[in-house]
C-alpha positions in Angstrom: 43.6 102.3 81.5 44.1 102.2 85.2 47.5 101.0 85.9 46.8 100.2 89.8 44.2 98.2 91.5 42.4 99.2 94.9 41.2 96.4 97.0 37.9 97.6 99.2 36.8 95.6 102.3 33.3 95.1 103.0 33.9 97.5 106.2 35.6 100.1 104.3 32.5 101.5 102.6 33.7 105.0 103.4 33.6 108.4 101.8 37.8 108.6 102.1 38.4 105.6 100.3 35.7 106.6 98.0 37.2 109.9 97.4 40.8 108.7 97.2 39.5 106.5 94.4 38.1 109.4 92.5 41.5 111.0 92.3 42.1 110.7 88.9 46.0 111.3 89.6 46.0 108.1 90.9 45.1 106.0 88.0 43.0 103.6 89.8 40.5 100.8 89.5 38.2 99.2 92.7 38.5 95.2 93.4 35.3 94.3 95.9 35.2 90.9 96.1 32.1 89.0 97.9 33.4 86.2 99.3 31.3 83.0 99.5 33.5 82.1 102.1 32.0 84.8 104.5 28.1 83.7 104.1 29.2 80.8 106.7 26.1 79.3 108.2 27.5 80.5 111.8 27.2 84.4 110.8 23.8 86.1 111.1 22.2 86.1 107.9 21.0 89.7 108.3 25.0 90.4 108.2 25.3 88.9 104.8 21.9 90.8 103.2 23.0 94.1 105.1 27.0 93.3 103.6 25.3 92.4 100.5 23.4 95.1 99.8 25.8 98.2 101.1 28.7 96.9 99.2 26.9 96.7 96.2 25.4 100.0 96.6 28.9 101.2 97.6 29.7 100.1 93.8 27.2 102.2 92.2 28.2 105.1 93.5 31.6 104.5 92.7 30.4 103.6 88.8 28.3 106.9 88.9 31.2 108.9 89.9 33.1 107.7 87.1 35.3 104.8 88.9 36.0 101.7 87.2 34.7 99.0 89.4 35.6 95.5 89.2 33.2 93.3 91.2 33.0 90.1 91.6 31.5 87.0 93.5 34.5 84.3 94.5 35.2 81.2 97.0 37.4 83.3 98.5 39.2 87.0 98.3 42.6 84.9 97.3 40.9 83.1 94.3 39.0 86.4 93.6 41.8 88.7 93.7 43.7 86.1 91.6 41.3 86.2 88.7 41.6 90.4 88.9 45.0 90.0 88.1 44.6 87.7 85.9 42.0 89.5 83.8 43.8 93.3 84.6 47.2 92.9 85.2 47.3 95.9 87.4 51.1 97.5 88.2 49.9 97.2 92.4 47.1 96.3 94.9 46.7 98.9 97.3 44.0 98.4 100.1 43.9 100.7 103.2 44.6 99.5 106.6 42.0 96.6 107.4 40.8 96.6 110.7 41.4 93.0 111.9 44.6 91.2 112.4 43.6 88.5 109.9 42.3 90.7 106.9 45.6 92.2 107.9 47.8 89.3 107.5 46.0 87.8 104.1 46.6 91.6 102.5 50.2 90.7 103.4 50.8 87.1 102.3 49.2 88.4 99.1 51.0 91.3 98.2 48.7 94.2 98.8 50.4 97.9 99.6 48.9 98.9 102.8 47.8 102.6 102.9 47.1 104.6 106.2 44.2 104.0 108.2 41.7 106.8 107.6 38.7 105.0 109.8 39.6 106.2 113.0 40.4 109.6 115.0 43.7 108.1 117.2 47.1 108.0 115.1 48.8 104.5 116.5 51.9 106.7 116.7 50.0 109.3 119.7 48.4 105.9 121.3 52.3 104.3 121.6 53.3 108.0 123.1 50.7 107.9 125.4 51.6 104.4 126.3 55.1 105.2 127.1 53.8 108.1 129.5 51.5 106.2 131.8 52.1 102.8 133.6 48.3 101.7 132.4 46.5 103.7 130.4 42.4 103.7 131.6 39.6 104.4 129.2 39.4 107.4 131.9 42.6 108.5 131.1 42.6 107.7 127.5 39.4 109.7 127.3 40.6 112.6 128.8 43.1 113.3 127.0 41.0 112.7 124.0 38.5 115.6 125.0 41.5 117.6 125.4 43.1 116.7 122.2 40.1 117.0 119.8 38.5 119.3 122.0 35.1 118.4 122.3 33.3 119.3 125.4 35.6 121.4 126.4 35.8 125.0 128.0 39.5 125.7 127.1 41.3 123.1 128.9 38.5 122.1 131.2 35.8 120.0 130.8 32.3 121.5 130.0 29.8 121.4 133.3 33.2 121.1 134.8 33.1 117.3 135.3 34.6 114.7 133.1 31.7 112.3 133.7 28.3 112.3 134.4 27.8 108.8 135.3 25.5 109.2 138.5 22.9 110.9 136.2 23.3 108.3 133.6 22.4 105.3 135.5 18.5 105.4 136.0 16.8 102.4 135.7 14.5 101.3 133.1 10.9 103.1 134.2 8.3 101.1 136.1 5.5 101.3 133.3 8.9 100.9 130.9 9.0 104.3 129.5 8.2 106.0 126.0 10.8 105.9 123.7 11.2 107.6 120.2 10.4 105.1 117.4 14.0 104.0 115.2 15.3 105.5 112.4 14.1 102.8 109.5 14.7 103.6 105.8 12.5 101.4 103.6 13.8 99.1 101.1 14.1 99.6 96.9 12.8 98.2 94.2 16.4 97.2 93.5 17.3 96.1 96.6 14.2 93.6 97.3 14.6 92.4 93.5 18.5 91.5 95.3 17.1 89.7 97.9 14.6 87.5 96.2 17.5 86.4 94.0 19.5 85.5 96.9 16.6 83.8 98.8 16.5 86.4 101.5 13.5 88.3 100.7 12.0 87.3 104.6 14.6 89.4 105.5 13.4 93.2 104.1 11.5 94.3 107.1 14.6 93.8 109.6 17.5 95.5 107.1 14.5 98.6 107.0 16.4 99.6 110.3 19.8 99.5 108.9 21.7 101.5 106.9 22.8 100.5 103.6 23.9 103.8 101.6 26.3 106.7 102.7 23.0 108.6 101.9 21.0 106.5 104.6 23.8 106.5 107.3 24.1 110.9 106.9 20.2 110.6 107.2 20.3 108.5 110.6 22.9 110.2 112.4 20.6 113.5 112.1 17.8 111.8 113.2 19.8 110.2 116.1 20.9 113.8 117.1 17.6 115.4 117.0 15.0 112.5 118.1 17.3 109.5 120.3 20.9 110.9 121.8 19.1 113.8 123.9 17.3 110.5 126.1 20.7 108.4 126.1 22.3 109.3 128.9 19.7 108.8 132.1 18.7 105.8 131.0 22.1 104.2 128.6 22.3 101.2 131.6 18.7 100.1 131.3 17.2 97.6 129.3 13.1 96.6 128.0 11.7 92.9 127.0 9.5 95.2 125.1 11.5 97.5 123.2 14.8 96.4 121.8 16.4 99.9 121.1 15.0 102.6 123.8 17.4 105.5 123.8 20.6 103.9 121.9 21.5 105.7 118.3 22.3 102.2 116.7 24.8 104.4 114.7 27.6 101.4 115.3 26.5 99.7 112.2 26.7 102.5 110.1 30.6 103.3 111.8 31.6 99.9 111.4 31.1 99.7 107.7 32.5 102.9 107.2 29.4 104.5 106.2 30.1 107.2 108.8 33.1 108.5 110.6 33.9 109.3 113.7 34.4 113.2 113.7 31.3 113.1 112.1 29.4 111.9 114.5 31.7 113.2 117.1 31.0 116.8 115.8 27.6 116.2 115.5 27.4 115.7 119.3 29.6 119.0 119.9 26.9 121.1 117.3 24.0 119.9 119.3 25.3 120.6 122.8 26.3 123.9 121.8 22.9 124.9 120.5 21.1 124.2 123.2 19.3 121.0 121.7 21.2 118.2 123.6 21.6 117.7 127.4 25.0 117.2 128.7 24.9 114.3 130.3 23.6 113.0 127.1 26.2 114.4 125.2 28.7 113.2 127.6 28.1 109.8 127.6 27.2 109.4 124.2 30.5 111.4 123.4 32.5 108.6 125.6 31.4 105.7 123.6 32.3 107.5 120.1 35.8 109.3 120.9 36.5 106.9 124.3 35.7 103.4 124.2 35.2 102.6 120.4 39.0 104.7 119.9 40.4 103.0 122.9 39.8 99.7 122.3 40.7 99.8 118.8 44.1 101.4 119.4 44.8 98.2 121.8 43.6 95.5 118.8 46.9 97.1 117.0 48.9 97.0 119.8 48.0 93.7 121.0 49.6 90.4 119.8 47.1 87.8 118.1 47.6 85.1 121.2 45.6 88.0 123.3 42.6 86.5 122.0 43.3 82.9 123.6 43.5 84.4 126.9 41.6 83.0 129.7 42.6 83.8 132.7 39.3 82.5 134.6 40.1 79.3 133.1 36.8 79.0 131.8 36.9 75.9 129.4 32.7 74.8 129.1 31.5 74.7 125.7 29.1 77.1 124.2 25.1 75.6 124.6 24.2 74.7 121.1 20.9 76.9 122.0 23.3 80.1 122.7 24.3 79.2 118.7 20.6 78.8 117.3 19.4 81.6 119.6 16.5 79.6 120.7 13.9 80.4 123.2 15.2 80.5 126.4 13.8 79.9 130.0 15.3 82.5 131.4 13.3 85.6 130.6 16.6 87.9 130.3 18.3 85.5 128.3 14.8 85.2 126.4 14.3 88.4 125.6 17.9 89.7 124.7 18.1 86.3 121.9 15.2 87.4 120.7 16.4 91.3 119.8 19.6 89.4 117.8 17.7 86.6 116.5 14.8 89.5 114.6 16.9 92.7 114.3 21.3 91.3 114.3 22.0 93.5 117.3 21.7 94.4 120.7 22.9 97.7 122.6 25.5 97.0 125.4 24.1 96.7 128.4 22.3 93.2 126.4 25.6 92.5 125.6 27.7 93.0 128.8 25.3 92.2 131.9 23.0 89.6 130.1 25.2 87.6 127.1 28.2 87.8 128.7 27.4 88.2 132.6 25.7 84.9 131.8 28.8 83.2 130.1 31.6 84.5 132.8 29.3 83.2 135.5 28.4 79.7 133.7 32.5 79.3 132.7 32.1 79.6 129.1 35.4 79.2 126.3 36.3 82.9 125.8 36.6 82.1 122.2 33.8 80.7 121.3 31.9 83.4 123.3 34.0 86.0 121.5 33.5 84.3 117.9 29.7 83.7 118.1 29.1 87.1 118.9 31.4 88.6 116.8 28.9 86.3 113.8 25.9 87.5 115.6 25.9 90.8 115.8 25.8 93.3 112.5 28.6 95.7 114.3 30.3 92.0 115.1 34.0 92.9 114.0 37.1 91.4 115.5 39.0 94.5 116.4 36.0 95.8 118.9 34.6 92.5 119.8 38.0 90.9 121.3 38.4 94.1 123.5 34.2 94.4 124.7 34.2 90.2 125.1 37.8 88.5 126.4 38.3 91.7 127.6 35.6 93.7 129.3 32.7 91.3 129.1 34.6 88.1 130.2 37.3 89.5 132.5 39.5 86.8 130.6 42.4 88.6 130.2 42.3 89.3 134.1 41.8 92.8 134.1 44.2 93.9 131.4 41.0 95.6 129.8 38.9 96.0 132.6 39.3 96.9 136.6 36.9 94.5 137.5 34.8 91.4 136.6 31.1 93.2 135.2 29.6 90.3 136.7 26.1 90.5 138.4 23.3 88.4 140.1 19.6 88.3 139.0 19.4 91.6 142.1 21.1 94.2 139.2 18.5 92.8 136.3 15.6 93.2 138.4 16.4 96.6 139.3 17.5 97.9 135.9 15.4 96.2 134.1 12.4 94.6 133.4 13.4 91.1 132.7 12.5 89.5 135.6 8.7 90.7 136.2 7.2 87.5 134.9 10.2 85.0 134.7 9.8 82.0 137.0 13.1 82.2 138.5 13.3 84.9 141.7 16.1 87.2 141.6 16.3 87.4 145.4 16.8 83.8 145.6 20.2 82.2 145.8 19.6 78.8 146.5 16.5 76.6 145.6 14.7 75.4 142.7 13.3 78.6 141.8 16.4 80.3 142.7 17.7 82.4 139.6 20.1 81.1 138.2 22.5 84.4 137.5 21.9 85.1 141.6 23.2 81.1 142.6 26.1 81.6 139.7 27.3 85.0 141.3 27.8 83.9 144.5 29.4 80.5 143.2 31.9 83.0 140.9 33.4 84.7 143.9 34.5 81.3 145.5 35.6 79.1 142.5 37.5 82.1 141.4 38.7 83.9 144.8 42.5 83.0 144.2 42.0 85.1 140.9 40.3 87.8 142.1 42.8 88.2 145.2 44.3 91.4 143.7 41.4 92.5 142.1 40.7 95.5 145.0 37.5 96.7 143.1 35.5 93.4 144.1 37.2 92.4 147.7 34.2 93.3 149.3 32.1 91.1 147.7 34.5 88.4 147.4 34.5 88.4 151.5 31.4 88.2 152.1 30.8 85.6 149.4 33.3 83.5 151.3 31.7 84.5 154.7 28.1 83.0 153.4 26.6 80.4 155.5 24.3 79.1 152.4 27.7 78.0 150.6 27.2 74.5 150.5 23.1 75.1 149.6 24.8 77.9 146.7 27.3 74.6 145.7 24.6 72.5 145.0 22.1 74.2 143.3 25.4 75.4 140.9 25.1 72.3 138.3 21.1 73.2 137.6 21.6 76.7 137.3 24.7 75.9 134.4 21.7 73.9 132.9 19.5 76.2 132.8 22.0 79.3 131.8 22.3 76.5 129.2 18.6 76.5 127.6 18.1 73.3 129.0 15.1 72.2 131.3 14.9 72.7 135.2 15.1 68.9 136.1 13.8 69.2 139.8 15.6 70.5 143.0 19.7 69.6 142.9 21.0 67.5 145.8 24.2 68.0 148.0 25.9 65.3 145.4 25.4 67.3 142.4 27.9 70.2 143.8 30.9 67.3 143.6 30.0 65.9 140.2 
């Protein structure tokens, strides 16, 4: 009989764990525990089917491969693990190192051996080095040194193409007729699967999970068809976005990473394989290679690092509450904010320039809570996690932790949408117009941003320009006034006729 217990998260649905638990040597049983606690009414309920379904799957595997699997539906993972021990009276719990700071403290409080993180390519020991050698360490500097140290798109010890970046080629806006894009990876649904969701009452669901993966299996099977049909059009066109297609060039392979179905060398060496044979352009490869050994790496290294206040920061003081239709994800009147709740509300997800310069260009600018901002997306999204999600919303998106994650504010006025989009052909606001009742409201709130905030954004060197001539504007007191309507309609709520001077002081 196994004599030790293994304790599997919902995101750990890896092929380490899964062969550390087939090492007979080690004597061991698997605890997965779904949670009722988890199927909250705030979280997406794709992310409960798609958890629902790879978890279980997860377990079959394991049972195929000879591993006894114990699992079982709870209230809770405390009143779940307690009825494991009670039934199996293991000798320990061992669960590897969770990802969040709260999964981290209940394995704690309840006992549980922590075992090394295998889910990531950047030993915390390295990251505190690096730390100690470099007043602030950049994504720019971070990433460099993770080309060099994993050598991927290298040439010796410079960088392939002999640039580090290839930003200027990677920032082409979405195409005037909006482009052709390769069709997503989908994987239809099983027998045993749909029989899953019918029983659970989330049979409407099937067609969406189609473009997700569930299986170790399905995850191998996307990444190849990401490398061969999607990554080789990221790069040009990574900053655009479509009201018409809700994935253009973006692999969608976060899902798949964050549960654990894939790892980061893999798809890391993927990228490298492709490149080298000729079948992947470098800028493509660049920039797609940033996001995978860079950013994701980067911020997650921080999450350890970083104290659990960091998520209460606010630095922009932004205290407004969260619009109930941000919650519901209801039609919007703003075509951007229309479009982009739309792509969550069908399919759980949205690729980052959604996320950065429409959800959370739109919340900075109208003064939302950082944590509610950060804790409904975090529920939204099917990659939602709270290690990448404090770091990519207080952080980058929000500018709440005043630049401790980011050089800059990424705020923007309706002008950047228009261009690099197609979200404004059609909408009744005008991107071009700051003040007025058809004055859009991301172009009045931009403006407003750089004087209700100019104090904070004193040292901030990247935005002085803009934060002058904000200040030098002779429409201010029109910019004031229309202010109040365009928080309403950022909001969801109706345009109620052209603002007066007195609405800027209430």
């Amino acid at each position: 009989m196994p004599r030790a217990t293994l304790f599997v998260f919902g995101d750990q649905l890896s092929a380490e764990v899964a062969t550390f638990a087939r090492d007979r040597s080690a004597n061991l049983r698997v605890l997965m525990i779904d949670a009722h606690h988890l199927r909250q009414a705030s979280r997406h309920p794709l992310r409960r089917a798609l958890y629902g379904l790879a978890m279980r799957a997860y377990a079959d595997e394991l049972r195929e491969a000879q591993v006894e699997v114990d699992f079982r539906s709870a209230s809770s993972f405390s009143e779940g693990l307690r009825e494991h021990l009670e039934e199996f009276l293991p000798e320990r719990v061992l669960v590897h190192q969770p990802r969040g700071r709260r999964a981290e403290r209940w394995c704690r409080d309840s006992g549980l051996e922590i075992l090394p993180d295998p889910f990531f390519l950047t030993d915390p020991d390295w990251f505190s080095d690096l730390v100690a050698r470099y007043p602030r360490v950049t994504l720019e500097t971070f990433y460099r040194h993770q080309r060099r140290r994993l050598d991927f798109l290298m040439e010796g010890s410079e960088p392939s193409g002999g640039r580090w970046n290839f930003d200027q080629e990677n920032r082409q806006p979405l195409p005037r007729d909006g482009g052709a894009w390769p069709e997503p990876w989908r994987q239809p649904l099983d027998d045993g699967e749909r029989r899953w969701l019918a029983e659970e009452g989330l049979a409407h669901l099937a067609p969406a999970l189609e473009y997700w993966p569930r299986t170790r299996e399905h995850a191998l099977h996307q990444l190849d068809d990401a490398l061969e049909r999607i990554v080789p059009f990221f790069g040009p066109y990574e900053d655009a976005a479509s009201s018409f297609n809700w994935h253009l060039a973006h692999s969608r392979l976060s899902v798949a990473l964050n549960l654990g179905l894939l790892h980061p060398r893999e798809v890391a060496e993927g990228v490298e394989t492709h490149y080298r044979a000729g079948r992947l352009p470098l800028a493509s490869a660049e920039g797609f290679m940033r996001q995978v050994i860079g950013w994701r790496e980067w911020v997650a290294a921080w999450h350890r690092r970083r104290p659990a206040s960091y998520r209460r920061s606010n630095a922009l003081e932004a205290t407004r509450a969260l619009p109930a239709s941000w919650r519901q994800l209801d039609e919007h009147p703003m075509a951007c904010l229309n479009a982009v709740f739309a792509h969550v509300r069908e399919f759980g997800w949205a690729h980052h320039i959604e996320r950065l310069m429409v959800l959370t260009n739109a919340a900075t600018l109208a003064g939302y809570d950082p944590v509610s901002v950060n804790d409904w997306m975090a529920h939204s999204f099917l990659d939602g996690a709270e290690w990448v999600m404090e770091a990519n919303v207080i952080g980058m998106g929000l500018f709440a932790d005043g630049g401790v994650t980011a050089t800059k504010p990424y705020v923007a006025g309706g002008n950047y949408l228009s261009t690099m989009t197609d979200f404004c052909r059609g909408c009744v606001f005008s991107p071009k117009e700051r003040t007025g009742s058809r004055a859009c409201p991301l172009t009045t709130l931009y403006w407003q941003f750089f004087v209700d905030q100019a104090d904070v954004l004193t040292t901030v060197h990247r935005v002085a320009p803009i934060r002058r001539a904000a200040l030098a504007r002779a429409d201010l007191p029109e910019i004031a006034a229309r202010a109040p309507e365009a928080r309403r309609l950022v909001a969801g709520e109706e345009a109620s006729g052209p603002p007066s001077l007195s609405d800027a002081t209430g």
